[in-house]
Rosetta silent file (secondary structure, phi, psi, omega in degrees, C-alpha in Angstrom):
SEQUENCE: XXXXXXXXXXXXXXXXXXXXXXXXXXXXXXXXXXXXXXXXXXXXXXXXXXXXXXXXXXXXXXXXXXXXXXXXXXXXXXXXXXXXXXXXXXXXXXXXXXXXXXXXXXXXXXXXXXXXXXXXXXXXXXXXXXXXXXXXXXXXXXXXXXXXXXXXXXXXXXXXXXXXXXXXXXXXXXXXXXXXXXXXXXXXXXXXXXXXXXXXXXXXXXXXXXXXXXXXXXXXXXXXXXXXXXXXXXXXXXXXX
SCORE:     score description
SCORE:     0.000 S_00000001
   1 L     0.000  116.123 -171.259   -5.939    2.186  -13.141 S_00000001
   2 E   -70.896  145.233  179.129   -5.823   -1.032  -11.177 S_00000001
   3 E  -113.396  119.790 -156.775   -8.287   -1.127   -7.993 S_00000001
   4 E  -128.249   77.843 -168.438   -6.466   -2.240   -5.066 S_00000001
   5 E   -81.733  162.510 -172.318   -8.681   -2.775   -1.953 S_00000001
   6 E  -133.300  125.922 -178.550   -6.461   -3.463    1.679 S_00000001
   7 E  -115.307  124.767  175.625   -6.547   -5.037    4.493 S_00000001
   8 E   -88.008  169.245  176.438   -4.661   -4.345    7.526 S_00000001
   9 E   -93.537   66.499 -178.575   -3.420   -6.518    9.928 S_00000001
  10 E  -128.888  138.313  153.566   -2.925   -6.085   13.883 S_00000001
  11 L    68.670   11.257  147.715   -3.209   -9.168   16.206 S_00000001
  12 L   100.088  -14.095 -149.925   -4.288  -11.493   12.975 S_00000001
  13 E  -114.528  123.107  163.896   -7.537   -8.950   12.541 S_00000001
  14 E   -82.955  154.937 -141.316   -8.677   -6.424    9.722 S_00000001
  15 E  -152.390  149.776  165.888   -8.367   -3.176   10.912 S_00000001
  16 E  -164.886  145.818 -172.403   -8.049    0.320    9.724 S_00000001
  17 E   -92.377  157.239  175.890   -6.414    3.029   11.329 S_00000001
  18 E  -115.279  129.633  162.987   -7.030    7.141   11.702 S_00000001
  19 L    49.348   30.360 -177.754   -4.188    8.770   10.441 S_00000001
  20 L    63.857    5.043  154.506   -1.818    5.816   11.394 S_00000001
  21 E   -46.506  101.866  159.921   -2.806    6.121   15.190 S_00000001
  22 E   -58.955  -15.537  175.218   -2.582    2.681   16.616 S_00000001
  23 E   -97.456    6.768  164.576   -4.656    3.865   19.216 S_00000001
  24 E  -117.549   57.746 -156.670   -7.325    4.772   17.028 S_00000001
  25 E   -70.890  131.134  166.567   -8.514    1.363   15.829 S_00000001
  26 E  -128.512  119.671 -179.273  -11.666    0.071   14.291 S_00000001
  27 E   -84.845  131.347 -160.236  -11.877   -3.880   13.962 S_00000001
  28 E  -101.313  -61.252 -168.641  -13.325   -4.651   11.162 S_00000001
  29 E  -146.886  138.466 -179.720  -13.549   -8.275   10.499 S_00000001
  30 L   -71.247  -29.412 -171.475  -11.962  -11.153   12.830 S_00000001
  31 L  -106.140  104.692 -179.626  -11.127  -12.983    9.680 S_00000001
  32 H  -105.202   32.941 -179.186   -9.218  -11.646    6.798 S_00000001
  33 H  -118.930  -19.882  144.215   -9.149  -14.456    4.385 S_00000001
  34 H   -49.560  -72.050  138.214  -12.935  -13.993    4.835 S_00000001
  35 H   -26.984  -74.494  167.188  -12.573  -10.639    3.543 S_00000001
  36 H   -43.974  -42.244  179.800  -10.111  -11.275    0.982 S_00000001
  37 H   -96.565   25.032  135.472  -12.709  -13.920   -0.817 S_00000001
  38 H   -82.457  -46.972  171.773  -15.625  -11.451   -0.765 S_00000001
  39 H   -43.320  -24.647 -177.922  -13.138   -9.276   -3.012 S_00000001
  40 L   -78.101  -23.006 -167.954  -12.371  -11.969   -4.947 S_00000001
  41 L   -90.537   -8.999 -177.774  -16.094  -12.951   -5.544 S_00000001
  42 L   -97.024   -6.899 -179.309  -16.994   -9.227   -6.538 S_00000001
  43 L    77.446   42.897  136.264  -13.912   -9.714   -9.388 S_00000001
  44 L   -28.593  126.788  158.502  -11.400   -8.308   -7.291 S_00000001
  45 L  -130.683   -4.795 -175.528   -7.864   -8.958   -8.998 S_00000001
  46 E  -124.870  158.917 -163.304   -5.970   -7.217   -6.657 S_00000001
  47 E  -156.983  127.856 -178.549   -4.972   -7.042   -2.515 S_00000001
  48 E  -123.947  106.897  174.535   -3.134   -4.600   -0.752 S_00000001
  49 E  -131.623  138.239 -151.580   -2.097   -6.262    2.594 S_00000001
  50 E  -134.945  136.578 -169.003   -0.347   -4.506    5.413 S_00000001
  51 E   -94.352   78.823 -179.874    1.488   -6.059    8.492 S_00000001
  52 H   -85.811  -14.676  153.167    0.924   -3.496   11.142 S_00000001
  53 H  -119.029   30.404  150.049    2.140   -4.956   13.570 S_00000001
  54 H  -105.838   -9.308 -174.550    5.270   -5.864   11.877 S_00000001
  55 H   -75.177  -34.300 -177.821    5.570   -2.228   10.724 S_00000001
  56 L   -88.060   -9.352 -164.474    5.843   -0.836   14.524 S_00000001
  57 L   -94.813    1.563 -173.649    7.494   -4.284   15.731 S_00000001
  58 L    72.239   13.066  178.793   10.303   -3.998   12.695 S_00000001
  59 L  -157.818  158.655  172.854   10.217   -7.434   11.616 S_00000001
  60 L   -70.571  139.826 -163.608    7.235   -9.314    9.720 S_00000001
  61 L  -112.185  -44.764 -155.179    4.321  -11.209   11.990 S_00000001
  62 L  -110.936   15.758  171.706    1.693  -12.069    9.821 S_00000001
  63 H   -21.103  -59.150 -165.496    3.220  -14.008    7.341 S_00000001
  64 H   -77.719  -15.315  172.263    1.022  -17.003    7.659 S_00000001
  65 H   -79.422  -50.200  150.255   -1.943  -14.716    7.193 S_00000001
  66 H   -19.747  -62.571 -166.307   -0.172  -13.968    3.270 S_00000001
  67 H   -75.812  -24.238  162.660    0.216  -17.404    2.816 S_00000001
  68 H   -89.501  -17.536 -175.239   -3.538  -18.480    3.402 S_00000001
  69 L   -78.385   28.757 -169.773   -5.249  -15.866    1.254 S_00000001
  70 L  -116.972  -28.239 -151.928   -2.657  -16.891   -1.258 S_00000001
  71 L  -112.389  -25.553 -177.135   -3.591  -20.439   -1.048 S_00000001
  72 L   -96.507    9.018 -150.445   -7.467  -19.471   -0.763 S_00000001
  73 L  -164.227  148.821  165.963   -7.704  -17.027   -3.072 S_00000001
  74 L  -124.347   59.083  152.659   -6.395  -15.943   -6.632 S_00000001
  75 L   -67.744  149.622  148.719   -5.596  -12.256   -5.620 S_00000001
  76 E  -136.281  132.883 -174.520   -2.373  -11.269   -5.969 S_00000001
  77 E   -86.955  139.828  163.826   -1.231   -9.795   -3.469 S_00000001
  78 E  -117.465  110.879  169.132    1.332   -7.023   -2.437 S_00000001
  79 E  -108.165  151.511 -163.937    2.524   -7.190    1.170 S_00000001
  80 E  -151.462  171.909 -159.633    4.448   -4.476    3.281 S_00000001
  81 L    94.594   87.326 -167.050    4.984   -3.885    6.886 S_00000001
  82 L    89.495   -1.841 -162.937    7.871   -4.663    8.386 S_00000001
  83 L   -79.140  144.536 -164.933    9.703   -5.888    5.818 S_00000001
  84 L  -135.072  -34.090 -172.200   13.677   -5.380    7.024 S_00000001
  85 L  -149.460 -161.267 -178.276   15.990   -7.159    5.311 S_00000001
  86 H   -73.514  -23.958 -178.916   16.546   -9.656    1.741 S_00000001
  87 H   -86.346  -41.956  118.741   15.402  -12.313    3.321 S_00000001
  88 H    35.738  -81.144 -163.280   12.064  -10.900    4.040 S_00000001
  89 H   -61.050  -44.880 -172.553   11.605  -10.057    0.767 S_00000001
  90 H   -64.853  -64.309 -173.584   12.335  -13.375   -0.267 S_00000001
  91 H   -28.568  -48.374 -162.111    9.872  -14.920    1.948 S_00000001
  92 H   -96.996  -10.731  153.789    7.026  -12.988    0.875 S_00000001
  93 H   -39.828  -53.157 -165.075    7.911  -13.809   -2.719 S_00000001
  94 H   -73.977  -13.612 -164.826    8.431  -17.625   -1.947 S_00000001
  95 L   -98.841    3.055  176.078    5.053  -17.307    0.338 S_00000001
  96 L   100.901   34.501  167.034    2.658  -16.281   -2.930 S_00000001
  97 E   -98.616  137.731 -178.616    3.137  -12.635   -2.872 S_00000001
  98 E   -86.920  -22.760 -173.414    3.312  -10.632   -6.009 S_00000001
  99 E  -158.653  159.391  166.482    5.333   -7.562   -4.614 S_00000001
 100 E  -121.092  146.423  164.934    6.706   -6.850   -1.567 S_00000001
 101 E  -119.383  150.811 -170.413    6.721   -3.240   -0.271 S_00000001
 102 E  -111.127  115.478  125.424    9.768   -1.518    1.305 S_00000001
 103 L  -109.068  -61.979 -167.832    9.411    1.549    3.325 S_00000001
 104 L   -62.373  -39.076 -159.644   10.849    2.379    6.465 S_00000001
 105 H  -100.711   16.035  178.608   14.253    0.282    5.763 S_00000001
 106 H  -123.213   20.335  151.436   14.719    1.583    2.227 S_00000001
 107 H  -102.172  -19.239 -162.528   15.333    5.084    3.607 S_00000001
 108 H   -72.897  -41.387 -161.977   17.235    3.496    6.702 S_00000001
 109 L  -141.937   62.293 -154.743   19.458    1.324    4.608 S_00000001
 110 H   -75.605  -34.168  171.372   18.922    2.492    1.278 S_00000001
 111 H   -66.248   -1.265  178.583   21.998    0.105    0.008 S_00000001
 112 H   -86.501  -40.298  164.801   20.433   -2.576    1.017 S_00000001
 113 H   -38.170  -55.583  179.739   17.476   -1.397   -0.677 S_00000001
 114 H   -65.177  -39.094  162.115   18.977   -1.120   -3.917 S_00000001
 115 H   -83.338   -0.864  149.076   20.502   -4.737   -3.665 S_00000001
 116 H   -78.884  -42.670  174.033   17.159   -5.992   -3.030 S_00000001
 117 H   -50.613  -53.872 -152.687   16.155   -3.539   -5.886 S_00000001
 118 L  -108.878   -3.074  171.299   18.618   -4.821   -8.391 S_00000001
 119 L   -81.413  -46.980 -163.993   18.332   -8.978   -6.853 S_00000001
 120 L   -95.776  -36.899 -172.304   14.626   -9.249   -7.401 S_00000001
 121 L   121.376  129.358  177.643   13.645   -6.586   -9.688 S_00000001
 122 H   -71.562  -12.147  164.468   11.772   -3.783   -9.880 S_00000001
 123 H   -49.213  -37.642 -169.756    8.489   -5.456  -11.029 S_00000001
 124 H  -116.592   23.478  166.698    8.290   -7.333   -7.531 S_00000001
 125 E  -143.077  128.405  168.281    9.319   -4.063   -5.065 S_00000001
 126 E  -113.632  132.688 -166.723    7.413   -1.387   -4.401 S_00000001
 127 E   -81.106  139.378  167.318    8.877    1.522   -2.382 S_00000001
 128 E  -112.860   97.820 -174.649    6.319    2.845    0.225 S_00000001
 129 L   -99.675   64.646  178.876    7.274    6.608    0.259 S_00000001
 130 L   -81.681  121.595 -147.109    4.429    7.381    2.961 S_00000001
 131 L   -94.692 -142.121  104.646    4.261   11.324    3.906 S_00000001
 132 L  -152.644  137.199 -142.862    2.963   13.457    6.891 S_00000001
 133 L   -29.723   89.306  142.864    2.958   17.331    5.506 S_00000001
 134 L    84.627   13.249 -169.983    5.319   16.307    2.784 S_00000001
 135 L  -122.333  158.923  176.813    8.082   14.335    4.811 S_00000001
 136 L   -78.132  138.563  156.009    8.718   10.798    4.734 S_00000001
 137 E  -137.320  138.821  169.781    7.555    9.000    7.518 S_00000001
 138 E   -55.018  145.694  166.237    8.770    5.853    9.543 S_00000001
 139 L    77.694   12.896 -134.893    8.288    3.225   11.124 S_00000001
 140 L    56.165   54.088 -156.914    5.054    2.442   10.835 S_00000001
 141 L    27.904   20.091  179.408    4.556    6.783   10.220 S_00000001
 142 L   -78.277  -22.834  154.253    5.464    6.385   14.057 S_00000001
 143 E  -108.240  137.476  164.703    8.856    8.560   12.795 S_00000001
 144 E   -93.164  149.409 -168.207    9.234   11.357   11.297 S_00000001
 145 L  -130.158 -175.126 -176.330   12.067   12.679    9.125 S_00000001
 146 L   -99.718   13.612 -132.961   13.155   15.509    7.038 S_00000001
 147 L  -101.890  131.474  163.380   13.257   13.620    4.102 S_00000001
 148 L   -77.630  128.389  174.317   11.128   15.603    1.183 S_00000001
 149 H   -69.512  -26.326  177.299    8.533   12.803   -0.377 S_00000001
 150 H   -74.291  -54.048 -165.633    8.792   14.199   -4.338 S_00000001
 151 H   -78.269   -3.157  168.675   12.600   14.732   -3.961 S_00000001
 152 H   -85.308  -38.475 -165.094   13.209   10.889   -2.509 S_00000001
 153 H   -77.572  -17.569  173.776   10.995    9.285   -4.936 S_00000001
 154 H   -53.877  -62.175 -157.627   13.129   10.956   -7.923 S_00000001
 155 H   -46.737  -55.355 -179.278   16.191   10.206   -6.345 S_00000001
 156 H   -59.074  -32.604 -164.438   14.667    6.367   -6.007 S_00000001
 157 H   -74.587  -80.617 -148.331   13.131    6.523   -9.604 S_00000001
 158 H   -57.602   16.694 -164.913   16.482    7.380  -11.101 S_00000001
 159 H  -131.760  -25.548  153.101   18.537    4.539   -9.424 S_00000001
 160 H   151.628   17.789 -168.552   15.875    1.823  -10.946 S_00000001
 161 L   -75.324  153.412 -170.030   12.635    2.170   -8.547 S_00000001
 162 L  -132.786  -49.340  174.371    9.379    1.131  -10.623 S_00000001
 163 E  -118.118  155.706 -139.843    6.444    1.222   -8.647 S_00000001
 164 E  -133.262   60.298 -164.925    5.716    4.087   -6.206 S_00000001
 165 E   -75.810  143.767  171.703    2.986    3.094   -3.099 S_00000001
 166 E  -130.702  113.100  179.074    2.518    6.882   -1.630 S_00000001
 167 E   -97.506  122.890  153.449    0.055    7.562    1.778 S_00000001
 168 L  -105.154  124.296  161.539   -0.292   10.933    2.961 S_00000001
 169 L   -26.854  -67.860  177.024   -0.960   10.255    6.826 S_00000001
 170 L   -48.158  -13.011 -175.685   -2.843   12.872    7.170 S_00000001
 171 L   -85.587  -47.264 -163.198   -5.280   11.212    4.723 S_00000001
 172 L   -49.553   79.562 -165.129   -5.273    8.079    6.008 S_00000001
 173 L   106.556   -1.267 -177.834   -8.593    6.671    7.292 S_00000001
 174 L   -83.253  -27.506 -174.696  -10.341   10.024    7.288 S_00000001
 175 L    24.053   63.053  148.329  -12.477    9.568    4.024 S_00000001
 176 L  -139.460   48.023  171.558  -12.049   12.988    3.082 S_00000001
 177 L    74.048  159.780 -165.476  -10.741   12.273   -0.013 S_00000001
 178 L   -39.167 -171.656 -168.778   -7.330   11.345   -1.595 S_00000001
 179 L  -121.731   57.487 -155.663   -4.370   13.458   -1.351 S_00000001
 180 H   -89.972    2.710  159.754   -4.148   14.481   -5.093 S_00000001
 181 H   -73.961  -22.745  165.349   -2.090   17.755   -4.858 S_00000001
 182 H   -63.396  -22.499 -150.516    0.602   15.592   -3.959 S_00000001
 183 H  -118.214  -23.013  174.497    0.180   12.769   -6.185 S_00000001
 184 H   -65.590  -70.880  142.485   -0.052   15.657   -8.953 S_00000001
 185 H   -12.662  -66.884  169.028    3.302   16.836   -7.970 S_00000001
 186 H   -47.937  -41.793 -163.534    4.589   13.427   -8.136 S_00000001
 187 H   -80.035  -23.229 -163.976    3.559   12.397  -11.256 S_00000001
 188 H   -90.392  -59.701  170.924    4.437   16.024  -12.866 S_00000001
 189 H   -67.412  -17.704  173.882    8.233   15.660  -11.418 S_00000001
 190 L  -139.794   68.258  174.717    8.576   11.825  -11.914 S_00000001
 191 L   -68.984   10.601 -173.061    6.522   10.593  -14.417 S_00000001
 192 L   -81.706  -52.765 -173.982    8.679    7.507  -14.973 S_00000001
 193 L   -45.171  130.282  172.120    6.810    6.062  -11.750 S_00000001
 194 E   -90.459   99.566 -147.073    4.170    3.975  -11.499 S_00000001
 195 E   -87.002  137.184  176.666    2.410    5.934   -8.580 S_00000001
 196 E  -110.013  114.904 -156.114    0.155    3.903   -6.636 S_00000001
 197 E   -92.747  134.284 -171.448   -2.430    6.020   -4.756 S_00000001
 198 E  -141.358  124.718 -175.479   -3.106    5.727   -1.232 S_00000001
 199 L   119.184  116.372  177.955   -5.341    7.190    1.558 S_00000001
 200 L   104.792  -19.831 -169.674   -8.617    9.455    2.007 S_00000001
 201 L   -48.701  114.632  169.874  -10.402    7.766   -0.947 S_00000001
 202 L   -74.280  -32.095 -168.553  -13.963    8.838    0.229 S_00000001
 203 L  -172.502  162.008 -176.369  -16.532    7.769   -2.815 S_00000001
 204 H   -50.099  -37.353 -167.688  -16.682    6.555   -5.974 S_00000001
 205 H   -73.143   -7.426  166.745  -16.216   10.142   -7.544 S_00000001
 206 H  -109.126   18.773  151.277  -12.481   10.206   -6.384 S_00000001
 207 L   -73.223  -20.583 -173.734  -11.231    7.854   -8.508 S_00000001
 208 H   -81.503  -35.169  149.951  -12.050    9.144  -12.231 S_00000001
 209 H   -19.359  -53.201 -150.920   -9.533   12.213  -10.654 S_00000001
 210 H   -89.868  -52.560  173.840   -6.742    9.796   -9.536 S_00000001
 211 H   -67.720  -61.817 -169.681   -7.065    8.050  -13.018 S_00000001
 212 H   -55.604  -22.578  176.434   -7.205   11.055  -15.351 S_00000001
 213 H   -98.465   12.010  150.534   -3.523   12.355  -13.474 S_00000001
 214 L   120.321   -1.474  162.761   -2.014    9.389  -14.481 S_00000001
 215 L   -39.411  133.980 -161.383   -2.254    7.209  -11.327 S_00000001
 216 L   -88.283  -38.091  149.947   -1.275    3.537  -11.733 S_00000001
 217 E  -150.929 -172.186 -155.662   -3.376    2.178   -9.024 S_00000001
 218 E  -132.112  134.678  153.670   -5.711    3.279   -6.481 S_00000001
 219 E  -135.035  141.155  175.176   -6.200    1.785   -2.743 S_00000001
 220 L  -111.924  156.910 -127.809   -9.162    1.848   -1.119 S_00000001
 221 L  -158.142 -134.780 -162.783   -9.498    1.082    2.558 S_00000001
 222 H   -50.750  -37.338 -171.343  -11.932    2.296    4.851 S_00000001
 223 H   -47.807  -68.472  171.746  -14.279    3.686    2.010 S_00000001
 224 H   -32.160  -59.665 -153.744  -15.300   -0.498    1.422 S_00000001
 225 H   -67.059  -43.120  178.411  -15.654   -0.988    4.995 S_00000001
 226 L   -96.415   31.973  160.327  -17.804    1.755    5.976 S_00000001
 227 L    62.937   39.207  176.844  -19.994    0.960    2.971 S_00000001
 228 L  -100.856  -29.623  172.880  -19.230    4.433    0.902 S_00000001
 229 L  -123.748  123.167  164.701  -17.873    2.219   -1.742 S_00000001
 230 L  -101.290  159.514  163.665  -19.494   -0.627   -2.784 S_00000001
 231 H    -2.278  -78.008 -173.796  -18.331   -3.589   -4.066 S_00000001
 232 H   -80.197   14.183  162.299  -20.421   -3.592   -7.204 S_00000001
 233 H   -86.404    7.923 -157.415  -19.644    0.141   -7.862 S_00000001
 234 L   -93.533    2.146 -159.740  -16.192   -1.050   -8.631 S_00000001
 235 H   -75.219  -57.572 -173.528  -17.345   -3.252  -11.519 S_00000001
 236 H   -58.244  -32.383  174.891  -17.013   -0.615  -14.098 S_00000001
 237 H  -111.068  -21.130  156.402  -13.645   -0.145  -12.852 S_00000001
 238 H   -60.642  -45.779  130.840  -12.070   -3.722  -12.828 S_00000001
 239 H    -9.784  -50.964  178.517  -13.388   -3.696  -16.617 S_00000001
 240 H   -73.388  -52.190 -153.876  -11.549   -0.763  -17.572 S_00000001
 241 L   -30.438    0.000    0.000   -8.116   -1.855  -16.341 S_00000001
């Protein structure tokens, strides 16, 4: 199970969010390329980086933040947030990104989705099927839909979808642990997916869970930040991968 720590974005800053409230903010670090090389120096291979204020502005912001930890760093990175259209995608490909994530516009526009799906590949798009009890949500989770999260990611799985990022909201920033009847569900109705787990992680002890139901990766968030996970407990788990 790949260990995938993340850093949000708003105003150029890392950040983490309560339940995807922008108005419940905690600044973390002014610098996130700062950040990004202490993961890298703990043997960090992976970076989950999120544009948050391209997800409520609908178009990508922070580009140029991608492109220095890219240039500083030998993470590879997956970025999401805002992402809208092909050209987008292409951007954060051509800008040192390993995957781009899709959410909001690949329920919005799902054919465009698919022709970004079947131009790039599924190795370098990941759908971000993010939940609030059990519905897809938008927009930076600022909309909500009717959309069931198990029955979209089939529907997406069967049409050529590969990798799977999934947040329940409700999880998100709370660090009171993952959301793993859901992710249980998922994996038990689509096991073709490579489900990427996201939100709630609390302590070291909810990850051998997340791994044993067949999760593909894990991201961890706040749990780093507020010192519940450290760095070097993670050792043991970069090693296994």
């Amino acid at each position: 199970m790949r260990i995938i720590p993340a850093i949000d974005l708003i105003d150029g800053k890392c950040v983490r969010l309560q339940k995807g409230d922008y108005n419940k903010k905690t600044i973390y670090n002014e610098n996130p390329v700062e950040v990004a090389k202490s993961f890298e120096a703990a043997g960090i291979e992976y970076l989950h980086l999120v544009d948050l204020d391209g997800a409520k502005a609908g178009e990508i912001i922070n580009y140029s933040i991608l492109e220095d930890i890219v240039s500083q760093t030998s993470l590879k990175v997956d970025f999401g947030g805002g992402v809208r259209s092909r050209e987008d995608v292409a951007r954060i490909l051509e800008s040192g990104g390993r995957q781009a994530v899709i959410g909001s516009m690949a329920f919005k526009k799902p054919d465009i989705y698919f022709e970004i799906l079947n131009e790039f590949g599924g190795e370098k798009i990941v759908l971000g099927a993010d939940a609030r009890y059990g519905k897809i949500a938008l927009t930076g989770w600022l909309e909500e839909t009717d959309i069931d999260v198990v029955d979209a990611i089939r529907m997406y799985s069967e049409k050529g979808t590969i990798y799977v990022l999934s947040t329940d909201i409700e999880k998100d920033g709370m660090l009171e642990g993952p959301a793993t009847e859901l992710y249980q569900r998922i994996i038990h109705q689509e096991p073709r997916v490579r489900l990427i787990a996201s939100g709630g992680v609390s302590g070291i002890g909810d990850l051998p869970p997340l791994r044993d139901m067949g999760c593909e990766g894990v991201i961890i968030g706040k749990a780093i930040y507020e010192g519940k996970i450290a760095l070097e407990e993670l050792q043991s788990w970069i090693s296994y991968e």
